[in-house]
Backbone as CSV, one residue per row, in Angstrom:
resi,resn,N_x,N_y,N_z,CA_x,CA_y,CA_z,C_x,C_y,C_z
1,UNK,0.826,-1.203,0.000,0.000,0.000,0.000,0.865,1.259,0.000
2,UNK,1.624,1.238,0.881,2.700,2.216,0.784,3.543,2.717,-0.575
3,UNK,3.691,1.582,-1.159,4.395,1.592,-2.552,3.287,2.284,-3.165
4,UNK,1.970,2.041,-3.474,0.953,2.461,-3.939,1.258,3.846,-4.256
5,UNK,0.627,4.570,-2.871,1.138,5.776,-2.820,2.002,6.301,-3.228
6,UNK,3.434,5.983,-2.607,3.977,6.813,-2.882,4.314,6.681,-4.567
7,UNK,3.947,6.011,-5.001,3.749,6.233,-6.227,2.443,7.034,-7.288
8,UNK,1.487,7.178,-6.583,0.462,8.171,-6.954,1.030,9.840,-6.417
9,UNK,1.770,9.277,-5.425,1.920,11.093,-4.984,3.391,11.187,-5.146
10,UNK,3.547,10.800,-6.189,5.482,11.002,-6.693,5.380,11.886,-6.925
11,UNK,6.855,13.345,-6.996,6.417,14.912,-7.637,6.519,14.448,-8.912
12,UNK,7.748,14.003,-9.252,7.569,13.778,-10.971,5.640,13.041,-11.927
13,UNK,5.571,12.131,-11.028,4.301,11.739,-11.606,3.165,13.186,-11.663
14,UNK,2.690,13.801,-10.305,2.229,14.636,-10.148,2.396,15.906,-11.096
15,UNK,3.507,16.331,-11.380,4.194,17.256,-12.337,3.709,16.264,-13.235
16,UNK,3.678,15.491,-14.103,3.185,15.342,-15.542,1.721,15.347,-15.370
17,UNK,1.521,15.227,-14.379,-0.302,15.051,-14.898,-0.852,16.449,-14.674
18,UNK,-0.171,17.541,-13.932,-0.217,18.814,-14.121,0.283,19.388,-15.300
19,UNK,0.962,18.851,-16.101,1.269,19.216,-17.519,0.554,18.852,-18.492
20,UNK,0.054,17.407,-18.107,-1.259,17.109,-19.372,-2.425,17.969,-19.118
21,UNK,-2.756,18.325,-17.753,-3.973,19.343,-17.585,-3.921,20.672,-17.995
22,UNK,-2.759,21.401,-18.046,-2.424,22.500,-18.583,-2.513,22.457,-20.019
23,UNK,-1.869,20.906,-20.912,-1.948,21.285,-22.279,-3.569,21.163,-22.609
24,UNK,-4.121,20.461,-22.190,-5.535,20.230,-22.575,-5.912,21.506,-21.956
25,UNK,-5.888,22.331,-21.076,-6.484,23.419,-21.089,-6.007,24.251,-22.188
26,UNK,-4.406,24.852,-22.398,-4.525,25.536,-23.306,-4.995,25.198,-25.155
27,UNK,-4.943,23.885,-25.298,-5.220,23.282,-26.724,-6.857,23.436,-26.766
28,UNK,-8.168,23.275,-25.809,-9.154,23.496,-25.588,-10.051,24.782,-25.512
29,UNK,-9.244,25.391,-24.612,-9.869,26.705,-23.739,-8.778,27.698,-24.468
30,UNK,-7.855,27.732,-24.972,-7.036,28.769,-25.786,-7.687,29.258,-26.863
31,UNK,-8.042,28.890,-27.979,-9.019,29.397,-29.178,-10.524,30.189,-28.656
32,UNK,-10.239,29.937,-27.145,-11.690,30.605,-27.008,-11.215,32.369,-26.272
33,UNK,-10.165,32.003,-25.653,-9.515,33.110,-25.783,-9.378,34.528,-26.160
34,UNK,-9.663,35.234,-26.056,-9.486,36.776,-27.125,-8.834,38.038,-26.572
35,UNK,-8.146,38.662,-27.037,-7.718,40.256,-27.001,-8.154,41.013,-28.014
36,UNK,-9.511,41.703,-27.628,-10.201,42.626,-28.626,-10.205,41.568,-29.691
37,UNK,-10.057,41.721,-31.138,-10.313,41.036,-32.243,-8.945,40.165,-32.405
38,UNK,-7.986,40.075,-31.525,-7.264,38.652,-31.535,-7.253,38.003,-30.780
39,UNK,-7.013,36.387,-31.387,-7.120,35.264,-30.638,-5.635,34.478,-31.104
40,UNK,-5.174,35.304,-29.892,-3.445,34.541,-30.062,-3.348,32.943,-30.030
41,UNK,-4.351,32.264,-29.379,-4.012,30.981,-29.424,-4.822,30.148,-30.256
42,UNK,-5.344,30.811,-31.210,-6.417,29.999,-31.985,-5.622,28.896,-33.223
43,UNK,-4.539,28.750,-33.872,-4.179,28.539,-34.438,-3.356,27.121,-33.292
44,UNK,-3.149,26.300,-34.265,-2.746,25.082,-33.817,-0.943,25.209,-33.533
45,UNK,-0.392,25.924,-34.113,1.102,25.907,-33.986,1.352,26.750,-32.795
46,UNK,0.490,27.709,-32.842,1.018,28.643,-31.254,0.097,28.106,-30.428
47,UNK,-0.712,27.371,-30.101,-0.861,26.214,-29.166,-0.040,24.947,-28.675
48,UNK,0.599,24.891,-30.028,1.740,23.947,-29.672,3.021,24.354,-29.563
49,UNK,3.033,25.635,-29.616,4.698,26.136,-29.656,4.617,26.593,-27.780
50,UNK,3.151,26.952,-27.447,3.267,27.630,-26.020,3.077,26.344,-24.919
51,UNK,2.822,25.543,-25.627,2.581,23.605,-24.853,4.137,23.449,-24.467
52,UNK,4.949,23.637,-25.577,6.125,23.233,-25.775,7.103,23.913,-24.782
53,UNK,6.783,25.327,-24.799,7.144,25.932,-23.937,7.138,26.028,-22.266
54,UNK,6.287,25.627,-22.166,6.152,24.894,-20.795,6.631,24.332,-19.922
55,UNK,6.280,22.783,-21.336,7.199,21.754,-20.737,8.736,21.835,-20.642
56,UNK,9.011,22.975,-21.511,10.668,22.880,-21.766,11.319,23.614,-20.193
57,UNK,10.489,25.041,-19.459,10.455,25.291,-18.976,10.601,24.451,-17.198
58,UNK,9.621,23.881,-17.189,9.142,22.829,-16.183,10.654,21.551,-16.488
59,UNK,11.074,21.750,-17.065,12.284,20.227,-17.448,13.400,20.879,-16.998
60,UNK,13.493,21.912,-17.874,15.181,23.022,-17.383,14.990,23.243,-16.174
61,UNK,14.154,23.612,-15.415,14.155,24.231,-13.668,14.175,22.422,-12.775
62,UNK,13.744,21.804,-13.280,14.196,20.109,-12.044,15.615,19.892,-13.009
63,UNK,15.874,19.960,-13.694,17.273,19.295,-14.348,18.313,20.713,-13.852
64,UNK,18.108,21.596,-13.401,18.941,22.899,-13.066,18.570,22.187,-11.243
65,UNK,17.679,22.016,-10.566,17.578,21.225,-9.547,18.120,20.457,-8.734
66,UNK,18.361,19.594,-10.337,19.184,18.021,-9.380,20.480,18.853,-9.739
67,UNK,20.720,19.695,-10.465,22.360,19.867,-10.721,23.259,20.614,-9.865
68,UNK,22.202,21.344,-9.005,22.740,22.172,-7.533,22.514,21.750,-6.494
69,UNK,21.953,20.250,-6.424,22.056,19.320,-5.449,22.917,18.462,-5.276
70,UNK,23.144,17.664,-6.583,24.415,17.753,-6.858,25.712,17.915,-6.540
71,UNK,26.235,19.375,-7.246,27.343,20.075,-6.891,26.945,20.181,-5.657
72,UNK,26.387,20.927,-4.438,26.305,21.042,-3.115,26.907,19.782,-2.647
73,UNK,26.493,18.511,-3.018,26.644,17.143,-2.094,28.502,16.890,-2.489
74,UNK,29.043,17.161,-3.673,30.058,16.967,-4.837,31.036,18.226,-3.733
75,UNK,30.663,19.402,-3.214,31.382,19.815,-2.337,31.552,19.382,-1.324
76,UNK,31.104,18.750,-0.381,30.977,18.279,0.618,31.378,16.889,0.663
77,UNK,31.693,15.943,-0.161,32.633,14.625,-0.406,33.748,15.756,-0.684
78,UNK,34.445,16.452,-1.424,35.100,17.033,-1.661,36.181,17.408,-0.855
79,UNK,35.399,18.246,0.438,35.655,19.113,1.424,35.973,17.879,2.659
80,UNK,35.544,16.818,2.641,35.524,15.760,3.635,36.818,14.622,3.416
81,UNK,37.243,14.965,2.103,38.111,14.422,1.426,39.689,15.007,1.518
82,UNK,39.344,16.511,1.224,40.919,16.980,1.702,41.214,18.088,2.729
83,UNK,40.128,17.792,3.717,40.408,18.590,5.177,40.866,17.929,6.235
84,UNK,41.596,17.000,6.041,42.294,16.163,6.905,42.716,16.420,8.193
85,UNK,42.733,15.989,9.379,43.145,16.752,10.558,44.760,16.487,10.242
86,UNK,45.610,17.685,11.042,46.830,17.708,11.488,46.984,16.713,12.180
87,UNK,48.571,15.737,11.184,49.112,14.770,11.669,50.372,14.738,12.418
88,UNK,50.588,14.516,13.218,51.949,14.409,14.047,52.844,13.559,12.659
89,UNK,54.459,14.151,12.316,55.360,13.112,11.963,55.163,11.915,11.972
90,UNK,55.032,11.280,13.554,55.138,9.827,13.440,53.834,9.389,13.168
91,UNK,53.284,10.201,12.580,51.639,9.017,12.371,51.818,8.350,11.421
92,UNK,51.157,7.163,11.787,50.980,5.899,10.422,49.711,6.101,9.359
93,UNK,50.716,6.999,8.125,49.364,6.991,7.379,48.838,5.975,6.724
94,UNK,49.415,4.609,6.611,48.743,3.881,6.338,46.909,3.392,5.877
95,UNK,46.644,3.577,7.264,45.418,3.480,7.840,44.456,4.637,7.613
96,UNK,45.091,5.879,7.464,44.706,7.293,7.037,44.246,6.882,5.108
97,UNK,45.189,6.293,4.725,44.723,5.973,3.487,43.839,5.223,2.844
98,UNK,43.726,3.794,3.814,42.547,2.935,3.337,41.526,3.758,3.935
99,UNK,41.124,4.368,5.139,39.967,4.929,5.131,39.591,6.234,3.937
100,UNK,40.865,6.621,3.768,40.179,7.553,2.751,39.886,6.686,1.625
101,UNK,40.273,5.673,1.058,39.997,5.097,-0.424,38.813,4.037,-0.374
102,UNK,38.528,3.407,1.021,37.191,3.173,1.505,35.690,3.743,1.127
103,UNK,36.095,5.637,1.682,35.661,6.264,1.607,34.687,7.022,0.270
104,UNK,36.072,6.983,-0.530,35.798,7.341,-1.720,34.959,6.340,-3.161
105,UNK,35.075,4.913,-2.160,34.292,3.895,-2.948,33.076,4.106,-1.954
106,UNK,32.867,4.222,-1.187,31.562,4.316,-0.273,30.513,5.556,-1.265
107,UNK,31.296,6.664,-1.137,30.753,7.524,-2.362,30.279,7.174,-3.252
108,UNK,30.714,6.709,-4.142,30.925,6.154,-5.365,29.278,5.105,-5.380
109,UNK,29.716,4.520,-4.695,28.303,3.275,-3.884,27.112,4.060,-3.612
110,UNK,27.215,5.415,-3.082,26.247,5.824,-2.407,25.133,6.750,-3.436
111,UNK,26.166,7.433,-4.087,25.840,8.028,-5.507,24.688,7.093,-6.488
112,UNK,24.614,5.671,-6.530,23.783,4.973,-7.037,22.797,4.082,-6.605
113,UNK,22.683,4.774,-5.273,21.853,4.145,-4.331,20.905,4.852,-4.523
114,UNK,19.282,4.731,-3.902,17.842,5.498,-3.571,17.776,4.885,-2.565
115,UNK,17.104,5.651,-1.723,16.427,5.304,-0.276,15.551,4.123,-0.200
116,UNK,14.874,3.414,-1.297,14.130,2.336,-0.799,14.830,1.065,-1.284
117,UNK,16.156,1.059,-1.650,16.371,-0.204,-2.537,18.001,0.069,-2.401
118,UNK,18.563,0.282,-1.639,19.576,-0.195,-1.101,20.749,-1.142,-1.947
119,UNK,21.763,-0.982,-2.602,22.415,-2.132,-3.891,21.761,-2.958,-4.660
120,UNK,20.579,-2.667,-5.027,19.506,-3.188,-6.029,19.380,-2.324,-7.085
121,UNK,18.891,-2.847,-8.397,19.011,-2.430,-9.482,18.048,-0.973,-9.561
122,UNK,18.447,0.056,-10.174,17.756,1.021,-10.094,16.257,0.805,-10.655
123,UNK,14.975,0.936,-9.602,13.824,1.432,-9.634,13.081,2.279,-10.166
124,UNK,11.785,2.329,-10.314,10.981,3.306,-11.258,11.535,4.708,-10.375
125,UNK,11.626,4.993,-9.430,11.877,6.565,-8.679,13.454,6.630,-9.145
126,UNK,14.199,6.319,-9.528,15.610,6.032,-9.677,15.275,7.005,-11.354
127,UNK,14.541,6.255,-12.269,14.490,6.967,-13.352,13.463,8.130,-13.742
128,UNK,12.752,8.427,-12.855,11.400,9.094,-12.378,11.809,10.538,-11.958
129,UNK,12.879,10.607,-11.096,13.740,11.341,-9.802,14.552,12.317,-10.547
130,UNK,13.792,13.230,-11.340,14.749,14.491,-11.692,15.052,14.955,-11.162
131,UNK,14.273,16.100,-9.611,14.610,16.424,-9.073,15.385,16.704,-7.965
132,UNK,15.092,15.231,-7.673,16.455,14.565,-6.853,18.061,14.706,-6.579
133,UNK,18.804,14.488,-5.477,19.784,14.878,-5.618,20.577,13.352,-5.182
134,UNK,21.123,13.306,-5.045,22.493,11.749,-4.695,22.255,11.482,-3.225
135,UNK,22.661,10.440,-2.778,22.380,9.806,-1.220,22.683,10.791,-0.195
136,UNK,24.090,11.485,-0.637,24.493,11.926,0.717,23.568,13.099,1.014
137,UNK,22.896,13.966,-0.028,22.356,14.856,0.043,20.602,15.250,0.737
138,UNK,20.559,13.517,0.092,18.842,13.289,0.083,18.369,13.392,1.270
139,UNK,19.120,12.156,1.819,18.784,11.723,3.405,18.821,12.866,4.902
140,UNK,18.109,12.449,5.462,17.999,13.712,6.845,19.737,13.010,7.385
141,UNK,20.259,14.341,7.578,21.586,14.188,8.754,21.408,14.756,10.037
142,UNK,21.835,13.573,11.349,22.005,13.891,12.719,23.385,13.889,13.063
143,UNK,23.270,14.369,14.004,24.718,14.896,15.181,25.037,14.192,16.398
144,UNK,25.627,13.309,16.491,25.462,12.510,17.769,26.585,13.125,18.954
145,UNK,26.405,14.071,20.060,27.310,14.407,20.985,27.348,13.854,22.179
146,UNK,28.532,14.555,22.778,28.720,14.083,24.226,29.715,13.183,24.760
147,UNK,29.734,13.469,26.160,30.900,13.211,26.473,32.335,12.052,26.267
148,UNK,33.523,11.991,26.371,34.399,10.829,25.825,33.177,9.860,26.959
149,UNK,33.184,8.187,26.152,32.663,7.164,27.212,31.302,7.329,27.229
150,UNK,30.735,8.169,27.014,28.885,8.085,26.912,27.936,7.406,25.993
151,UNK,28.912,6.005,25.584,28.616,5.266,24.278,27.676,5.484,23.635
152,UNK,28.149,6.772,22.839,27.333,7.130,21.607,27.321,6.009,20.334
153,UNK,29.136,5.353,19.885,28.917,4.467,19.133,28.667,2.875,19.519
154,UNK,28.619,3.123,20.725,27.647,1.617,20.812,26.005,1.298,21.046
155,UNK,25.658,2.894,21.281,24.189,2.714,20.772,23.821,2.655,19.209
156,UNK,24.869,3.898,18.410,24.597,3.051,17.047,24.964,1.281,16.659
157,UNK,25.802,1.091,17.138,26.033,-0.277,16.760,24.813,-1.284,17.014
158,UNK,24.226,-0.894,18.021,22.927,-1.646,18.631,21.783,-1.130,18.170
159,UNK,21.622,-0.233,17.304,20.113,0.575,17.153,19.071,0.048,16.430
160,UNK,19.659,-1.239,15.426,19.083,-2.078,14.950,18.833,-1.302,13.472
161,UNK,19.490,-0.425,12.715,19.536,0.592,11.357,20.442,-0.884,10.688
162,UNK,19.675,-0.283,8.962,20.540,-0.756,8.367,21.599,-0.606,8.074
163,UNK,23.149,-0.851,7.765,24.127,-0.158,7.209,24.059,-0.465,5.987
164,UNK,24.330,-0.133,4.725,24.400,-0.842,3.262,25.497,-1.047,2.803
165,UNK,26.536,-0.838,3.705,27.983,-0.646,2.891,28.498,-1.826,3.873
166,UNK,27.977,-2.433,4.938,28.733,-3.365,5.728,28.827,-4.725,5.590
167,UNK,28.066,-4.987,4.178,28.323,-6.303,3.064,29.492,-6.063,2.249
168,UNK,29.282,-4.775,1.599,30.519,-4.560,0.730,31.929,-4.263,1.436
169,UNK,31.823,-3.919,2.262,33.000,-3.148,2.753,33.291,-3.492,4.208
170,UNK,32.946,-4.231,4.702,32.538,-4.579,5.802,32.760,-3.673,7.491
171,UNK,32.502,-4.126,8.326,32.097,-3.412,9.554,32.377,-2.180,9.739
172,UNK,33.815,-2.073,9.127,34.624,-0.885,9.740,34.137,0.339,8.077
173,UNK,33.612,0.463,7.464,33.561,0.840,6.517,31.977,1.654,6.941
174,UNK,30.796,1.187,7.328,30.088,1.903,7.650,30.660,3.274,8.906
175,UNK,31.922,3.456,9.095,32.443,4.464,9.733,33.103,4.932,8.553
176,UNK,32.728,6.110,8.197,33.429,7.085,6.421,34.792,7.216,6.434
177,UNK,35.021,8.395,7.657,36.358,8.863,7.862,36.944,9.164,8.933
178,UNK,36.567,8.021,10.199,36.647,8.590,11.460,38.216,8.926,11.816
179,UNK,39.275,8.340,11.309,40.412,8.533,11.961,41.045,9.906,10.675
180,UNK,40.193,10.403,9.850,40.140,11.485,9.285,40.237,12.743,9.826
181,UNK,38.982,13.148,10.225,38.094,14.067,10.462,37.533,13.957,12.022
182,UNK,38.183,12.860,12.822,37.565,12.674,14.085,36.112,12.253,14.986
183,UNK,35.833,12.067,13.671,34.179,11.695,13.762,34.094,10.825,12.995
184,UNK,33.035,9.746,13.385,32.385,8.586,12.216,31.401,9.398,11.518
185,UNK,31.519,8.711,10.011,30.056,8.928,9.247,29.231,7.379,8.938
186,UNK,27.668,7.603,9.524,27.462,6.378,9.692,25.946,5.990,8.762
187,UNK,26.705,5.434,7.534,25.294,5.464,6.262,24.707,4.297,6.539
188,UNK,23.299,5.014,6.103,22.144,4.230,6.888,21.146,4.319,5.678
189,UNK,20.251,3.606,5.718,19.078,3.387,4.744,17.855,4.889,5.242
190,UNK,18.056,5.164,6.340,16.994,5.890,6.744,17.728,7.412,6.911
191,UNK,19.304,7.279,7.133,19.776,8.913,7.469,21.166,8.544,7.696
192,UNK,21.874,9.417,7.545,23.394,9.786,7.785,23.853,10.088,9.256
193,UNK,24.579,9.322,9.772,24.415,9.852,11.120,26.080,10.177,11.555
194,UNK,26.476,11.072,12.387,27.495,11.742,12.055,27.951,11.489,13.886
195,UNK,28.833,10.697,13.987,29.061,10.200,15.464,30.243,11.090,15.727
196,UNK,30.485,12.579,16.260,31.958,13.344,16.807,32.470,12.891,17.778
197,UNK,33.557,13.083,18.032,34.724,12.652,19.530,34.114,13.233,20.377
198,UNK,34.030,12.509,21.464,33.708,13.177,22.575,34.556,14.512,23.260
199,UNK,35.656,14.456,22.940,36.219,15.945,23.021,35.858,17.112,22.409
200,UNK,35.390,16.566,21.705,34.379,18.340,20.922,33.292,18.777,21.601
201,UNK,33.090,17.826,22.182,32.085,18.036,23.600,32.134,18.935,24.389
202,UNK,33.262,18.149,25.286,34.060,18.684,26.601,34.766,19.868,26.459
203,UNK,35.643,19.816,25.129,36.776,20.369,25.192,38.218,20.766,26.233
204,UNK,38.487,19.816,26.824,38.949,20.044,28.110,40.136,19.157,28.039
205,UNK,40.938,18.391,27.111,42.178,18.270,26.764,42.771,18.814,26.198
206,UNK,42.604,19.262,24.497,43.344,20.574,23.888,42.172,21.370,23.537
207,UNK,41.799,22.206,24.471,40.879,23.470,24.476,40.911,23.809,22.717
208,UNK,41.517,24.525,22.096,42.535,25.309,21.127,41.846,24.220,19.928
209,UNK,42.607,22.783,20.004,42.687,22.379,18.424,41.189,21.941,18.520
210,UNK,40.318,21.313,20.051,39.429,21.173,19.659,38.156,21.971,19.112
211,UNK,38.216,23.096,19.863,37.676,24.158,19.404,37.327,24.488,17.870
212,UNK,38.740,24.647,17.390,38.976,25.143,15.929,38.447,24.056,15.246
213,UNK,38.726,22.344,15.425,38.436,21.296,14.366,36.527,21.308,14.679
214,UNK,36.088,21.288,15.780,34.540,21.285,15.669,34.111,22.495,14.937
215,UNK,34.321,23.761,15.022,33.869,24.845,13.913,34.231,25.005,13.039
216,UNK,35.502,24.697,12.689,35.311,23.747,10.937,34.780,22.721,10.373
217,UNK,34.383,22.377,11.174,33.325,21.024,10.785,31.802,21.723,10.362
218,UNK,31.653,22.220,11.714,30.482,23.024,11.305,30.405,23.924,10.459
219,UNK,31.710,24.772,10.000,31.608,25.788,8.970,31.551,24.740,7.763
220,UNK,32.152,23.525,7.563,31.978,22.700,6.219,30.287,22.118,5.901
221,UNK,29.453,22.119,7.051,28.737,21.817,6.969,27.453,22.976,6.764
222,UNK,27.538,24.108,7.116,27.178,25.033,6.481,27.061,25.588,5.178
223,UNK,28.761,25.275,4.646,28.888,25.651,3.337,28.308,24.547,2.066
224,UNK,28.227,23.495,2.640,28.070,22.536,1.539,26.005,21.788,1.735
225,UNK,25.986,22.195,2.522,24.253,22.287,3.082,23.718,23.245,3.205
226,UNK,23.611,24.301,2.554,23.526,25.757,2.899,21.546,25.645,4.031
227,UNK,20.972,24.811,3.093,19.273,24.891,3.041,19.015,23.738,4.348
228,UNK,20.263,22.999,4.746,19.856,22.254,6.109,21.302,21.392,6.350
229,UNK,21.966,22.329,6.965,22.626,21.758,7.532,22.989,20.248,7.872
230,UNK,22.182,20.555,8.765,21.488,18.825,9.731,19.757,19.154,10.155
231,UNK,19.737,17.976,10.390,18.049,17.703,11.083,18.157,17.676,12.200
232,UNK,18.818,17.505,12.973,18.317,16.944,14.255,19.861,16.825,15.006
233,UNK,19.965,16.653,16.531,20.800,16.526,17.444,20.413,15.392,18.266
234,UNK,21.460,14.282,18.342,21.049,13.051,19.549,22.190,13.960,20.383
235,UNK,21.739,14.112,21.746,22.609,14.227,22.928,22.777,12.996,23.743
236,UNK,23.726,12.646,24.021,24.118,11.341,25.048,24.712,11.653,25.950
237,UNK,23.709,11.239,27.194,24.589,11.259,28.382,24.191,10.442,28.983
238,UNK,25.736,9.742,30.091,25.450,8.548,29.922,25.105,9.157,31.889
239,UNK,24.702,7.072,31.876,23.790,7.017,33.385,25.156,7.223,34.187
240,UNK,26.108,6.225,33.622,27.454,6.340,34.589,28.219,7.572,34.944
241,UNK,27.836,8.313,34.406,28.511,10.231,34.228,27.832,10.255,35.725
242,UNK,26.370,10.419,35.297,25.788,10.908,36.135,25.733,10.411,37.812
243,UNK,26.120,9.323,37.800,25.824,8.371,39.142,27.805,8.742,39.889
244,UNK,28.488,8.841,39.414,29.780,8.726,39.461,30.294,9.920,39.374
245,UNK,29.903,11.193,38.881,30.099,12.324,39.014,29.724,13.465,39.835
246,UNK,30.473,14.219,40.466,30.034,15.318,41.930,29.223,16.733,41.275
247,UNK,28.860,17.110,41.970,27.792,18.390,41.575,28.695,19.275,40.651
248,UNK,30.102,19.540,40.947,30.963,20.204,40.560,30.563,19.897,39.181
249,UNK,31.541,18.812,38.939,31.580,17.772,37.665,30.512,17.873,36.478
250,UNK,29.481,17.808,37.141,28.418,17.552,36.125,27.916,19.344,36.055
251,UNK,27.760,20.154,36.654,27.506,21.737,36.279,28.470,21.320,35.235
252,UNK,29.507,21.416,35.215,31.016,21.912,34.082,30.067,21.038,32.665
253,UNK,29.957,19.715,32.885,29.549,19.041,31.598,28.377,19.649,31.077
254,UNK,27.473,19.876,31.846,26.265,20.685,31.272,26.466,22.015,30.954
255,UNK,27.122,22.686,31.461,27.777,23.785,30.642,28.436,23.519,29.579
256,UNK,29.270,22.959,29.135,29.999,22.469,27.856,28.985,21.389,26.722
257,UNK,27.716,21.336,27.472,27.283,20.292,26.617,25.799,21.992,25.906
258,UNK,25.720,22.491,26.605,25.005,23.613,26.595,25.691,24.632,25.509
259,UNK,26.775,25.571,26.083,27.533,25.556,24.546,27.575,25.106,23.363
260,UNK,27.460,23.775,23.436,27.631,23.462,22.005,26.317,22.922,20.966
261,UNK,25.607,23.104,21.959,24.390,23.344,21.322,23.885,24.698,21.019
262,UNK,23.986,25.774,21.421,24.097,26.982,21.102,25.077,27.421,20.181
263,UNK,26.769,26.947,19.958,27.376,27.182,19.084,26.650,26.153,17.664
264,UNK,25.966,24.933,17.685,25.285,24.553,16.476,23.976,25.543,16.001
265,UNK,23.463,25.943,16.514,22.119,26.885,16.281,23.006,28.239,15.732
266,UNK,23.862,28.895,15.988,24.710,29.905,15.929,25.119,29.720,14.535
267,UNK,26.265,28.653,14.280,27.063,28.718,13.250,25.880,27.966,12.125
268,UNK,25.346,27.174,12.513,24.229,26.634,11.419,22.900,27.682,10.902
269,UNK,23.160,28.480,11.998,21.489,29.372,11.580,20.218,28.732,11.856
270,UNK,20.180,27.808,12.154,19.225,27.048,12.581,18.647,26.846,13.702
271,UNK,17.827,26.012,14.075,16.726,25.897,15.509,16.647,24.390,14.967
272,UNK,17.865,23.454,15.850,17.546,22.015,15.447,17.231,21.201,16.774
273,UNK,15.897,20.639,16.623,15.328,19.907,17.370,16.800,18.626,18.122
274,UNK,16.479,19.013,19.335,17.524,17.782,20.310,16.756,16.550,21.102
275,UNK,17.551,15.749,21.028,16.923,14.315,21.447,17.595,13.817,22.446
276,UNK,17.402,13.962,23.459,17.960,13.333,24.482,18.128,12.121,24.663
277,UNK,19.602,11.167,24.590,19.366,9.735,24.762,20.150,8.913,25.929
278,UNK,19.705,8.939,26.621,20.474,8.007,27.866,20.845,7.032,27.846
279,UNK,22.389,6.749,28.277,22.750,5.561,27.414,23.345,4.839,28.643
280,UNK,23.833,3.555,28.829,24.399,2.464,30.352,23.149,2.139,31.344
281,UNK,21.682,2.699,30.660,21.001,2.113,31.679,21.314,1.269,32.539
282,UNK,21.851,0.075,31.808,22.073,-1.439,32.462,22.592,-0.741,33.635
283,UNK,23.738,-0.084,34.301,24.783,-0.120,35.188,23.595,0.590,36.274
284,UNK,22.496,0.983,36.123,21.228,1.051,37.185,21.256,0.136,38.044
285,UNK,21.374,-0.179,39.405,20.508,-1.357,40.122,19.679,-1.454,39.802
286,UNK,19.457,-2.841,39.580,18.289,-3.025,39.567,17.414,-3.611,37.735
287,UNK,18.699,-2.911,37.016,17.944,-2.402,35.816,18.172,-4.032,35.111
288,UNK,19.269,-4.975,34.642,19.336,-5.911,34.882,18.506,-6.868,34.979
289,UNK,18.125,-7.428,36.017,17.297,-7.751,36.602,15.745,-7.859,36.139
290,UNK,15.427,-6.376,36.045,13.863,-6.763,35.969,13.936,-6.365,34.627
291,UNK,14.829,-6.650,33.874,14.201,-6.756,32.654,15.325,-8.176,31.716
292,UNK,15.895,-8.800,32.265,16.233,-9.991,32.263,14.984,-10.446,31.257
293,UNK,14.077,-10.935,31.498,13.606,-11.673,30.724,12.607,-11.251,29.498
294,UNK,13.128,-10.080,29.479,12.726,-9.377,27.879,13.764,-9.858,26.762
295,UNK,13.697,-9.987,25.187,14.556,-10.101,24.659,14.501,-9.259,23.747
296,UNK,15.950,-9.280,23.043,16.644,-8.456,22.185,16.001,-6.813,21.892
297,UNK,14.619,-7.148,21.150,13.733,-6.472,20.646,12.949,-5.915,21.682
298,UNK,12.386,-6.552,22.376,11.704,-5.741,23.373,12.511,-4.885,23.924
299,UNK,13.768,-5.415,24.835,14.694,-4.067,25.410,14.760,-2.737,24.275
């Protein structure tokens, strides 16, 4: 049923059947037409030259569409590609390299993907989809913060999302460019989810570089998303922070976790909805226990 739909309420479908109603209006209702003693559309060729016009119109503005969706997404692989963090001498770029060439096949992969069909042969919306722009662009992007240890990436690992790249490329590959850029990128069938170091959080080991590498992140993400940044903010904080940490302690984190939600609304221009997610329940008394005999899915 769903397929149904969204195939009756496709824009492209919708847009042609608003174009057959327009030509049958003007090929119909045009000859009846008049300015004083002319009837500009009475004649069959300037009915069909202004039909024509239309459609040519209506084609150039979605094909000018997908092409600045596009380039926008084409900056932003781009920009993710050669903003590399500062490497110490002794780093092993090795490892710096397969993730980038990972990366750049992940692209590559992602570019010929659609949201409902995942490494399957391209679909009627696949050839339908003028207006459309490429995976990385399409999909809603979140922000996952908070503190080092507040297992942000082991709630993704557990969230039960698809990855599509963790057949091809396997486990470590649904992470884009984390030993890049300091953050995982984590492609998903439903959204892009963007896991940062917990030091961009805090900031409270190198004040300075972390500072500067999170607002270049955010300034890259500004520039190459101009119309949405991101969707949405998961905040994580975990139960163990909280149970294990003194009044002192936790003011400072909520101040630093407060900041940087105000520096995202700031540098993004935006008002992005936050999601609070609490994460180590288990380490609750108690918690364990009475839910022991739930499984997988239910928890």
């Amino acid at each position: 049923m769903k397929k149904i739909f969204g195939f009756l309420f496709h824009p492209v479908l919708l847009t042609a059947l608003a174009l057959i109603v327009i030509a049958l209006l003007v090929w119909w209702v045009g000859p009846l037409i008049r300015i004083g003693s002319l009837a500009p559309l009475e004649s069959e060729l300037a009915r069909s030259v202004l039909i024509g016009v239309i459609v040519l119109i209506v084609v150039l503005r979605a094909i000018w569409r997908r092409w600045r969706t596009r380039r926008a997404s084409q900056n932003l692989t781009d920009g993710l590609m050669k903003a590399p963090a500062a490497k110490s001498e002794a780093a092993d770029n090795g490892e710096a390299k397969i993730l980038n060439t990972r990366f750049t096949e992940a692209v590559a992969t992602l570019k010929q993907m659609r949201l409902h069909a995942a490494g399957k042969k391209p679909g009627w919306r696949d050839w339908l989809s003028l207006s459309g722009g490429n995976y990385l662009y399409d999909l809603p992007w979140y922000v996952f913060i908070g503190a080092p240890g507040a297992g942000k990436t082991t709630a993704l690992v557990n969230s039960g999302l698809s990855f599509p790249l963790a057949d091809k490329f396997g486990p470590g590959a649904i992470r884009g460019v984390g030993g890049t850029r300091n953050c995982d990128w984590w492609f998903t069938d439903e959204a892009v989810l963007i896991d940062t170091a917990g030091r961009y959080t805090t900031q409270d080991s190198h004040q300075s570089e972390d500072k500067s590498a999170w607002e270049g992140f955010l300034a890259l993400l500004k520039k190459s998303r101009p119309r949405r940044p991101l969707n949405g903010v998961f905040l994580t904080v975990s139960v163990a922070d909280l149970l294990s940490q003194g009044a002192e302690a936790r003011t400072t984190l909520a101040a630093s976790i407060r900041a940087r939600l105000l520096e995202l609304d700031a540098k993004l221009t935006t008002r992005l909805p936050v999601y609070v997610l609490v994460t180590k329940s288990d380490l609750l008394y108690g918690f364990t226990d009475y839910f022991a005999d739930l499984g997988k899915e239910q928890r």
